[in-house]
C-alpha positions as a Markdown table, in Angstrom:
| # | Residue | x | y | z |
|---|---|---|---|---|
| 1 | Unk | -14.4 | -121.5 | -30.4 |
| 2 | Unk | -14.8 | -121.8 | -26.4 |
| 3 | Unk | -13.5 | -118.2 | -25.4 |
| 4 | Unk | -15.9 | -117.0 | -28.4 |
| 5 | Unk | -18.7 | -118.8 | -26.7 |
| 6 | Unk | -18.1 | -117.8 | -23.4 |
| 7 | Unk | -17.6 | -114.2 | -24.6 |
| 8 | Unk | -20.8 | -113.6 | -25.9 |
| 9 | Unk | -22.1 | -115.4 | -23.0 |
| 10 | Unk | -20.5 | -113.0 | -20.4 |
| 11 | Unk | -21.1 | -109.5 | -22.7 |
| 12 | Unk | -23.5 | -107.9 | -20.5 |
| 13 | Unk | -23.6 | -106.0 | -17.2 |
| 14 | Unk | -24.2 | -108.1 | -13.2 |
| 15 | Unk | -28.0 | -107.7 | -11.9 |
| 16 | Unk | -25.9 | -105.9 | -9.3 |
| 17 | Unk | -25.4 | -102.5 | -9.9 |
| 18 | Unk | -24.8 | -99.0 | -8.4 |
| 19 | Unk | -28.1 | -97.6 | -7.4 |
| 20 | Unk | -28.1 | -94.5 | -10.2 |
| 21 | Unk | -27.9 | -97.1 | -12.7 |
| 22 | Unk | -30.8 | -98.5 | -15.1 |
| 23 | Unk | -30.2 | -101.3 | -17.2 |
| 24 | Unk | -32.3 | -102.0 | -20.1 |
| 25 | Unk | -34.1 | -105.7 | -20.7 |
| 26 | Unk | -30.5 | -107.2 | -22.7 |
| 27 | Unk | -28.3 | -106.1 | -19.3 |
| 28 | Unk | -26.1 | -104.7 | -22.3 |
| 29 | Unk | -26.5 | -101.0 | -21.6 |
| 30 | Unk | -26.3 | -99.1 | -18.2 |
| 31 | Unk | -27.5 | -96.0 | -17.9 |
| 32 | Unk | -26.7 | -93.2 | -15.0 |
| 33 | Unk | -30.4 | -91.9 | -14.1 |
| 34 | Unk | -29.3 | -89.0 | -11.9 |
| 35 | Unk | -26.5 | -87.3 | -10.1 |
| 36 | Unk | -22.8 | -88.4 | -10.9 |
| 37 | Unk | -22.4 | -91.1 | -9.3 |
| 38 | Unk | -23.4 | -94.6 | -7.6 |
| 39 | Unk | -23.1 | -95.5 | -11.2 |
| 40 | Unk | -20.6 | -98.9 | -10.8 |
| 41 | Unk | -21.6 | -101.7 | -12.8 |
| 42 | Unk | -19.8 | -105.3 | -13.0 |
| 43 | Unk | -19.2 | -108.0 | -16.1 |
| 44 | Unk | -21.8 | -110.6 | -15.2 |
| 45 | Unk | -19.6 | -113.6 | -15.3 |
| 46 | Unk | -16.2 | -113.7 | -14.5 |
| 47 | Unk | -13.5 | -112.7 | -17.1 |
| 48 | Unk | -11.5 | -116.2 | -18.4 |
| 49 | Unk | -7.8 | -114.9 | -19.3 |
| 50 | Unk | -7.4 | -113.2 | -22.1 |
| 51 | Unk | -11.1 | -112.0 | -22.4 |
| 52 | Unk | -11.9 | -108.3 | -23.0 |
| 53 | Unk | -15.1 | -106.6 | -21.5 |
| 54 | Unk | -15.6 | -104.1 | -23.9 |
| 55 | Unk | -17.8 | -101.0 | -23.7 |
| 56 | Unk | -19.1 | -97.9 | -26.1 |
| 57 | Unk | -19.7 | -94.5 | -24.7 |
| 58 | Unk | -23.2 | -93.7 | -25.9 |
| 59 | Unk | -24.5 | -91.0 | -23.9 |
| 60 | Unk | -22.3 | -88.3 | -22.4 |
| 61 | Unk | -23.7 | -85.1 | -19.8 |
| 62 | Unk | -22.3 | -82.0 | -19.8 |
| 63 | Unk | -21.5 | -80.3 | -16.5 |
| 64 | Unk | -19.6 | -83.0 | -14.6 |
| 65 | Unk | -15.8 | -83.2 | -14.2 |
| 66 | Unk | -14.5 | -86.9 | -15.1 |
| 67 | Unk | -15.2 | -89.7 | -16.8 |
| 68 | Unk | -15.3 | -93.5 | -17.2 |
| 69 | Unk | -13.9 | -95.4 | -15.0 |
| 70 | Unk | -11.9 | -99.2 | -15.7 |
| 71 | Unk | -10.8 | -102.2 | -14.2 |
| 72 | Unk | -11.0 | -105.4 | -12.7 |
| 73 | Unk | -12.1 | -106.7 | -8.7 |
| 74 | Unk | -11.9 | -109.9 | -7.3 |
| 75 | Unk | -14.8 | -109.4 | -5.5 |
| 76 | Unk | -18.2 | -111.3 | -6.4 |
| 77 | Unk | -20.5 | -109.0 | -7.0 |
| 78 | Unk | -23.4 | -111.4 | -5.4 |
| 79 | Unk | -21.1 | -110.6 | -2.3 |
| 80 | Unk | -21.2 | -106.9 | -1.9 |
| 81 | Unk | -23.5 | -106.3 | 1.4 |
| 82 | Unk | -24.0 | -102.6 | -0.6 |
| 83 | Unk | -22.7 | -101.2 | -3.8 |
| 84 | Unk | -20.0 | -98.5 | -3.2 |
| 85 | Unk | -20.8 | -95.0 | -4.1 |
| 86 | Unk | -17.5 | -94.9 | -6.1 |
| 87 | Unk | -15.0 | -97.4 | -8.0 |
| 88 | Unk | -12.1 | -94.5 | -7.0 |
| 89 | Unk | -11.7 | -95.1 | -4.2 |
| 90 | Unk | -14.4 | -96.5 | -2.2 |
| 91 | Unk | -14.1 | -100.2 | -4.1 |
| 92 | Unk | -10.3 | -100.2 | -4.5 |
| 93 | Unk | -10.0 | -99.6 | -0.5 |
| 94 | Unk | -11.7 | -102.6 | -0.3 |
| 95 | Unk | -8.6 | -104.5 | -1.8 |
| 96 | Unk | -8.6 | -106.4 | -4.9 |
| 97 | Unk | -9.5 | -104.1 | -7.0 |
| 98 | Unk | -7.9 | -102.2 | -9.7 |
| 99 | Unk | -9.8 | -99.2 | -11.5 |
| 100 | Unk | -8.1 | -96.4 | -13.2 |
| 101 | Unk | -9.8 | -93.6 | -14.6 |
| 102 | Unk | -9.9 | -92.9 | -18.4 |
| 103 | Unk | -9.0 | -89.1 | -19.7 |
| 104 | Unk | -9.3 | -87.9 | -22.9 |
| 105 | Unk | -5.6 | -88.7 | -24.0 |
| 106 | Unk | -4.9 | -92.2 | -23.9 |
| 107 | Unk | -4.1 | -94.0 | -20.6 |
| 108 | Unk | -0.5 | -95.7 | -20.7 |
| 109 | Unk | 1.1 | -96.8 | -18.1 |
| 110 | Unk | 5.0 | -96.9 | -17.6 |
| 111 | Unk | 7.3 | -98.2 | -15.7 |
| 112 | Unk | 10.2 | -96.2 | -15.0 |
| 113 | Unk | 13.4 | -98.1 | -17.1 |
| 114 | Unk | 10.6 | -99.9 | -18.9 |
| 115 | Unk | 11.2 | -99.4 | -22.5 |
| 116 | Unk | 6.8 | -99.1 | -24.5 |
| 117 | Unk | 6.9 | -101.5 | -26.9 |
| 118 | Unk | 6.1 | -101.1 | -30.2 |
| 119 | Unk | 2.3 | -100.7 | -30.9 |
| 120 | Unk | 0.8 | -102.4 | -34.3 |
| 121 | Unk | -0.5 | -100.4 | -37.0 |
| 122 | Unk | -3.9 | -99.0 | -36.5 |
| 123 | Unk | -5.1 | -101.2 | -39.5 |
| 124 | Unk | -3.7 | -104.5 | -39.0 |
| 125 | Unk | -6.5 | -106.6 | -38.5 |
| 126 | Unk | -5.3 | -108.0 | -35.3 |
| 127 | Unk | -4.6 | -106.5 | -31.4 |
| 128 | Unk | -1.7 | -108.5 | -29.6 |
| 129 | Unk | -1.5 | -108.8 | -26.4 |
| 130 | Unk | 0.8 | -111.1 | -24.8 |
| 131 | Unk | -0.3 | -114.2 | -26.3 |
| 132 | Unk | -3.9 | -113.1 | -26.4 |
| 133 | Unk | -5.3 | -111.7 | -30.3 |
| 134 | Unk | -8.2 | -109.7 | -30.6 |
| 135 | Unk | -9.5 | -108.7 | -34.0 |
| 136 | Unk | -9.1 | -104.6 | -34.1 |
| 137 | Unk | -12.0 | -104.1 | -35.6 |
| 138 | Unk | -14.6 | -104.5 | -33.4 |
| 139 | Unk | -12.5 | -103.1 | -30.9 |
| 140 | Unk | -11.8 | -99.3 | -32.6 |
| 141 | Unk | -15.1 | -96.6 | -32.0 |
| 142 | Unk | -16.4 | -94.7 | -35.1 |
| 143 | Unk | -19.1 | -92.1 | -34.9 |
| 144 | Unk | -22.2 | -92.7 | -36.8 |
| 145 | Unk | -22.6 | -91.0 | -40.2 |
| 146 | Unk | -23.8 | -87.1 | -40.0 |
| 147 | Unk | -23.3 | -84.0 | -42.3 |
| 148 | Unk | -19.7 | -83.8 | -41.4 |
| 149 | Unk | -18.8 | -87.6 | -40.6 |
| 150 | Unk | -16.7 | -88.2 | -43.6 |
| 151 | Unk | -14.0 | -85.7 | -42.6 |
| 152 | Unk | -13.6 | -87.9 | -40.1 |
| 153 | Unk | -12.8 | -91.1 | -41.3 |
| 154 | Unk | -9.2 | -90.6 | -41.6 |
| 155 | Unk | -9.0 | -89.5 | -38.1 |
| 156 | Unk | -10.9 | -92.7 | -37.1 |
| 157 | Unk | -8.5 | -94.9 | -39.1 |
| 158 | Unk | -5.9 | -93.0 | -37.4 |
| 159 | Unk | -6.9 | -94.0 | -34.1 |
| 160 | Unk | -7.0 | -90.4 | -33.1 |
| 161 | Unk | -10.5 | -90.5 | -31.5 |
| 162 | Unk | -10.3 | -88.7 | -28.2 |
| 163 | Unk | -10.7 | -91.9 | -25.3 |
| 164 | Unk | -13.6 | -89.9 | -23.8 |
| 165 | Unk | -16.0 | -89.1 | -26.9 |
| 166 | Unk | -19.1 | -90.8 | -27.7 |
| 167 | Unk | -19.0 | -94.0 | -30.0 |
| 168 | Unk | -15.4 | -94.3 | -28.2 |
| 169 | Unk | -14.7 | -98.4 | -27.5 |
| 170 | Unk | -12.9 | -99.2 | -24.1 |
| 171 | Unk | -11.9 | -102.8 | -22.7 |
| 172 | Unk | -10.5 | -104.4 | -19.8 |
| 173 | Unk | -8.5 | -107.7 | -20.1 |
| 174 | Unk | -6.0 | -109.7 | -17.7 |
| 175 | Unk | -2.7 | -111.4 | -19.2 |
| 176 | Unk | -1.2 | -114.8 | -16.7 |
| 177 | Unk | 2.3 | -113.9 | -16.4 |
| 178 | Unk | 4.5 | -117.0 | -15.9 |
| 179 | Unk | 4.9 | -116.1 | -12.2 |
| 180 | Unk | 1.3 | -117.0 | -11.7 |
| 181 | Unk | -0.1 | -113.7 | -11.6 |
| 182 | Unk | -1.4 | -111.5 | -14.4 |
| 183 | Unk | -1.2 | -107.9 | -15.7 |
| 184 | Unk | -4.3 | -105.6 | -16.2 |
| 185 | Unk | -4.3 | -103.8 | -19.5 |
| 186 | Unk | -6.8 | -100.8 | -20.9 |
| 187 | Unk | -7.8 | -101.3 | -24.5 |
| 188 | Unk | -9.2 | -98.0 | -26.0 |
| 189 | Unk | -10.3 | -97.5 | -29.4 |
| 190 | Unk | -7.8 | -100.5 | -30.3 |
| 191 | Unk | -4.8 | -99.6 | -28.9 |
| 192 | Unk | -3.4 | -101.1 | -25.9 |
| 193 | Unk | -2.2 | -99.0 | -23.0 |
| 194 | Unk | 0.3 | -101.4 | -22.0 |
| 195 | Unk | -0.1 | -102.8 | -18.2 |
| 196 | Unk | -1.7 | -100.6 | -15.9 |
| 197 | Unk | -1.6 | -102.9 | -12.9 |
| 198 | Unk | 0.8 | -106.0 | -12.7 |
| 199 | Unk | 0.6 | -108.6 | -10.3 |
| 200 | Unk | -3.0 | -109.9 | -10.0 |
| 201 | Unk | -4.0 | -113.1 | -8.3 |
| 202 | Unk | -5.1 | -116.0 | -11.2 |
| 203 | Unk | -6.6 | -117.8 | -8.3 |
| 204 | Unk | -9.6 | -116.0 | -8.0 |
| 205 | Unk | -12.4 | -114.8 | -10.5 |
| 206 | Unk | -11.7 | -111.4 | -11.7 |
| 207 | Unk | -15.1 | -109.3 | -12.9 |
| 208 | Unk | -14.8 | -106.4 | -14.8 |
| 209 | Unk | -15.9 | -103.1 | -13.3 |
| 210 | Unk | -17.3 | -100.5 | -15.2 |
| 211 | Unk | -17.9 | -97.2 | -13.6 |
| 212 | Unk | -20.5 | -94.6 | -15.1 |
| 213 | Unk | -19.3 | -91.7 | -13.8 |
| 214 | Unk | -19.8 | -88.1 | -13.8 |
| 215 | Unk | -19.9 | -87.1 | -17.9 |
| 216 | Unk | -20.4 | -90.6 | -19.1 |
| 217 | Unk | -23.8 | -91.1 | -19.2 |
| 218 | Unk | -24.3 | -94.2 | -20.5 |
| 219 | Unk | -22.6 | -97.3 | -22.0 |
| 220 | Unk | -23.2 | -100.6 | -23.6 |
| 221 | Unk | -21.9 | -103.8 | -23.8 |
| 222 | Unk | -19.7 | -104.7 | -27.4 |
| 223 | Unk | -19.1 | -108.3 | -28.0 |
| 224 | Unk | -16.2 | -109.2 | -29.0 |
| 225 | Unk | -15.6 | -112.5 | -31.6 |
| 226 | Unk | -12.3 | -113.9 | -31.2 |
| 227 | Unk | -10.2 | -115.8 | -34.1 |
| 228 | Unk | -10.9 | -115.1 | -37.6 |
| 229 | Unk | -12.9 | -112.1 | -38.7 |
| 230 | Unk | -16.6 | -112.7 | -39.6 |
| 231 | Unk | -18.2 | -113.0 | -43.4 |
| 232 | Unk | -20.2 | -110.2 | -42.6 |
| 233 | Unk | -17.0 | -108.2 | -40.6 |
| 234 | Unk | -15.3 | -108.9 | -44.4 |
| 235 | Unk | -18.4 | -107.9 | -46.8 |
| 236 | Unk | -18.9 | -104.4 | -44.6 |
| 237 | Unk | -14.8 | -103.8 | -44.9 |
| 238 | Unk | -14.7 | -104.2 | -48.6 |
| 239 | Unk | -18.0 | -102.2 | -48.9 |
| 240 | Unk | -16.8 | -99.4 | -47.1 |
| 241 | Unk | -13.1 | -99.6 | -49.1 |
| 242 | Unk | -15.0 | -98.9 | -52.3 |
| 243 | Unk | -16.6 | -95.8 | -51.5 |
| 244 | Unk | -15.9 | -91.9 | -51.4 |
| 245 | Unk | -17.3 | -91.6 | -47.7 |
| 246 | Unk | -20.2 | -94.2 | -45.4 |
| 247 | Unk | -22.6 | -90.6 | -45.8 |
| 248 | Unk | -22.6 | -92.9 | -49.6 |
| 249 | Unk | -23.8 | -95.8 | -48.4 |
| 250 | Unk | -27.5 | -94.2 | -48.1 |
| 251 | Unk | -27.1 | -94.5 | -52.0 |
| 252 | Unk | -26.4 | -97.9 | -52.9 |
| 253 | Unk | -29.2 | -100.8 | -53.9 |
| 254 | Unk | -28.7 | -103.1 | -50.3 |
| 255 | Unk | -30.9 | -104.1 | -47.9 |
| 256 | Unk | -31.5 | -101.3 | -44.8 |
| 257 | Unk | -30.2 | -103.5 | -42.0 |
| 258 | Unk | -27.3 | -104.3 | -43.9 |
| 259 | Unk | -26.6 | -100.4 | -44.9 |
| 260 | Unk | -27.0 | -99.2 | -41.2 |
| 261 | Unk | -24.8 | -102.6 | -40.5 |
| 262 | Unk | -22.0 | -100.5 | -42.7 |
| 263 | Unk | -22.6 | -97.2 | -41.4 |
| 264 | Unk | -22.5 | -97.8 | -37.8 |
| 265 | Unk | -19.1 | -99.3 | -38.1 |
């Protein structure tokens, strides 16, 4: 119940931003304006362990090479005399920081001798990591209903959308290691990338950093509920089990809210 409080406390961007970037009045999207970059954005609380920031690509822009850009810094945002132009590597030179850039395949990380472990089935209702569980739901991107959309579904219960599409979820969590320090791990579209940076200090706040750059447009915040899934998470689910395609949910007798509820996810 506490690290469900506190995430929907801290699921929105920092006041401090990169100066390309608009926020709108919730602080849950951010927006490049212009060019391709100065487009770094920061959790606006600290991350507790265990605690995923997790983002939706909304907006993409052709004509830019790269993407979005993950991580976590130990620097207070509030602290920053000026916002660097770039996460990669202008804030990482600064030390502390860990950002890795996300392509369209997935992003994992290994360590040479290090054997992957075994990833969960893509729809079991719950991400492990460490000791941390996430439900997978909320954490998988879908694309909203269109002509075509319901040749997709498969694909997106497959987890095979590409990490750099629109409607594409990505998150950024740190796991304490019993040495005292903690691993970094990439979450995207509900599969986890494994550690992509080990040894982080514990003894300092860790923000999440969330770079809009270059063909990533424009993101917003996803909260994330922790323990059991919501009556309303369960009603959509067995809604969505009992028809052809969501294109169908236009036809049946509910309420709008509740069918665009349906549809979206």
């Amino acid at each position: 119940a506490a690290m469900a409080a506190r995430c929907r406390l801290v699921a929105r961007f920092h006041h401090i931003h990169g100066a390309n970037i608009r926020l709108d009045a919730s602080h849950t999207q951010a927006t490049r304006v212009e060019s391709f970059a100065n487009g770094l954005c920061f959790s606006q609380e600290p991350l507790a362990p265990g605690q995923i920031f997790l983002v939706e690509i909304e907006e993409k822009e052709l004509g830019w090479c790269g993407h979005l850009r993950v991580g976590l810094t130990a620097h207070d945002p509030q602290s920053l005399e000026v916002v660097p132009e770039y996460s990669l590597p202008d804030l990482v030179n600064m030390g502390n920081t860990w950002v890795f850039a996300i392509t369209r395949n997935h992003n994992r990380v290994v360590v040479e001798g290090e054997e992957v472990a075994p990833q969960g089935r893509p729809w079991e209702p719950f991400l492990l990591i460490e000791r941390v569980r996430i439900p997978r739901d909320t954490l998988v991107g879908r694309s909203r209903p269109g002509r075509y959309s319901h040749i997709l579904d498969d694909l997106y219960k497959m987890n095979v959308l590409p990490a750099t599409a629109r409607r594409s979820r990505i998150g950024v969590l740190y796991a304490p290691q019993p040495d005292g320090t903690a691993d970094m791990h990439i979450v995207i579209n509900g599969e986890d990338m494994g550690p992509s940076a080990r040894g982080l200090p514990t003894t300092r706040p860790l923000y999440a950093v969330i770079d809009v750059f270059a063909s990533t447009k424009s993101v917003r915040v996803i909260p994330v509920d922790y323990g059991f899934p919501s009556l309303q998470t369960l009603c959509r689910l067995v809604i969505q089990k009992h028809i052809v395609h969501r294109l169908a949910i236009d036809g049946l007798d509910l309420p709008p809210l509740l069918k665009s509820f349906c549809q979206h996810e």
